[in-house]
N, C-alpha and C positions, 0 to 999 in steps of 0.2 A: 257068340254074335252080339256087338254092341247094339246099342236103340238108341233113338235119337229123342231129346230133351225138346220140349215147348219152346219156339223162340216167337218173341213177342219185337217187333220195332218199328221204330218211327226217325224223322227226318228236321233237321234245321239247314237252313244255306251250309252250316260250318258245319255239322255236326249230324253223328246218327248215334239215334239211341235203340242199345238192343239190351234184350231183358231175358236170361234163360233160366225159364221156371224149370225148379226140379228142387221140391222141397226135402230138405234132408239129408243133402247132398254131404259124401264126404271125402275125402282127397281131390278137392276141386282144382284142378288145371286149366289156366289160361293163357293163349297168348294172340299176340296182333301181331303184323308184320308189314315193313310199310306200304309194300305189295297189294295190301288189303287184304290178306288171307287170316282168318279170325278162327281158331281153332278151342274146343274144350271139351274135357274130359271128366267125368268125374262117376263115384257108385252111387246106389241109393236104393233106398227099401228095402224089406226083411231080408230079401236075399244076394243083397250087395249086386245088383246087377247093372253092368257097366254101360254108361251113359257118353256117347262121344257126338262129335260135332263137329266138322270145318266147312266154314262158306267163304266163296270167294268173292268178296265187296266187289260192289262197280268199280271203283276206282281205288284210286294208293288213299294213305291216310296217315295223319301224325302220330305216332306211337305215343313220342315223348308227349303229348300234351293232351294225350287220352284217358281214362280212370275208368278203374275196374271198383265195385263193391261186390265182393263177396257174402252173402248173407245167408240167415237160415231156411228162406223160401224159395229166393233167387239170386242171382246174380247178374250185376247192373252193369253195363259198361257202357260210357259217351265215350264216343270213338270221335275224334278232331279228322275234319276234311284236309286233305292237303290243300285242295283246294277251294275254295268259295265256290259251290254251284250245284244246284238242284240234281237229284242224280233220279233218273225216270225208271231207275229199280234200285232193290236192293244186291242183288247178285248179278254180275257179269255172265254173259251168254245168252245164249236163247231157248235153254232146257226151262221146264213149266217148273213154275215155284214146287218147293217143298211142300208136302201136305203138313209140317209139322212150324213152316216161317208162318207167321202170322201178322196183319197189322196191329200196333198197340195205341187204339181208336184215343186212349186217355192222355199220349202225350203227342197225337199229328196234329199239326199245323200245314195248310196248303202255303205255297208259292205267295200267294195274296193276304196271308195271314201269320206271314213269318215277324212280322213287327210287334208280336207277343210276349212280353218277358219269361225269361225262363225260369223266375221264382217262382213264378204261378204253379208251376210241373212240380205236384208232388213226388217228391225224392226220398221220403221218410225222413228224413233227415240222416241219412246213408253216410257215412266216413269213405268219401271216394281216396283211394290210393290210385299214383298216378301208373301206367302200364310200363313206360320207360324201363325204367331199373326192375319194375315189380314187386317196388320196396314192402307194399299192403301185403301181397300174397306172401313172399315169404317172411313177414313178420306174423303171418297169421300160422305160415307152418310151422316158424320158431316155437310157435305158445304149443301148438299140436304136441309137437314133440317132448319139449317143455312137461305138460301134463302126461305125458304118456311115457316118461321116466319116474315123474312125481307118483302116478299108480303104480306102478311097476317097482319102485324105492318102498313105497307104502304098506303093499303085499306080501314083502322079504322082512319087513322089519315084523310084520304081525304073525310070518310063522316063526320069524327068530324070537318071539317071545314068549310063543306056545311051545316052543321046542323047550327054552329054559323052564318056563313054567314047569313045564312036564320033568324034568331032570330035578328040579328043585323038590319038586314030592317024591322023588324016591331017596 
């Protein structure tokens, strides 16, 4: 049985920002769909235990011009409105929020205070990849992969030279 990840988010006219904490997270999966259906996956903790998630946005949403950061505490995503307009939740329907959505008090702005730059919003200074192609994610599971040949190369090479070693003294 999956369990569901902390989600933290907040609101601009254009844009919603959501935040799912789950530090340590690994083979992290995400996706958007213009639908607004926002889906993710991933393990975490000693015992790899699986972490999922889909919510269904108020409204559609731009893919292409959304961005995901993946990170080692959480995972950031500004999801682009299709269109310009205050949305009076974040999920469609009339089921009682999740006990695990949360508001993320640090980056809401109200209706009347949306004339706030978005510099202001610490971002860590996050490497946002955009969601479209999902060019960040899977450049991130290139490197995954990448290193986890590099160990795997590393380990064959250091019994092939314990093996010679050992051949060589007799």
């Amino acid at each position: 049985m999956s369990r569901h990840p902390e989600v933290k988010w907040a609101q601009r006219e254009d844009k919603v920002y959501l935040t799912v904490e789950l530090p340590d997270s690994k083979n992290a999966k995400v996706n958007l769909e213009p639908e607004g259906v926002f889906t993710f996956s991933a393990t975490a903790g000693a015992e790899n235990h699986l972490y999922e998630l889909k919510l269904e946005l108020f409204d559609k949403v731009n893919v292409e011009e959304s961005k995901i950061s993946i990170g080692v505490r959480n995972t950031v995503c500004i999801i682009e409105k299709a269109e310009k307009a205050w949305w009076k939740k974040l999920l469609r329907g009339d089921e009682k929020t999740p006990h695990y959505l949360k508001v993320d008090w640090n980056k809401w702005a109200d209706e009347d205070e949306d004339d706030a730059p978005v510099a202001d919003l610490d971002l860590g200074g996050m490497d946002f990849s955009k969601f479209g192609g999902m060019e960040g994610l899977q450049a991130m599971e290139a490197t995954r992969k990448r290193e986890t040949i590099q160990k795997i190369a590393m380990t064959k090479i250091k019994r092939l030279r314990s093996w010679r070693m050992k051949l060589e003294r007799k």
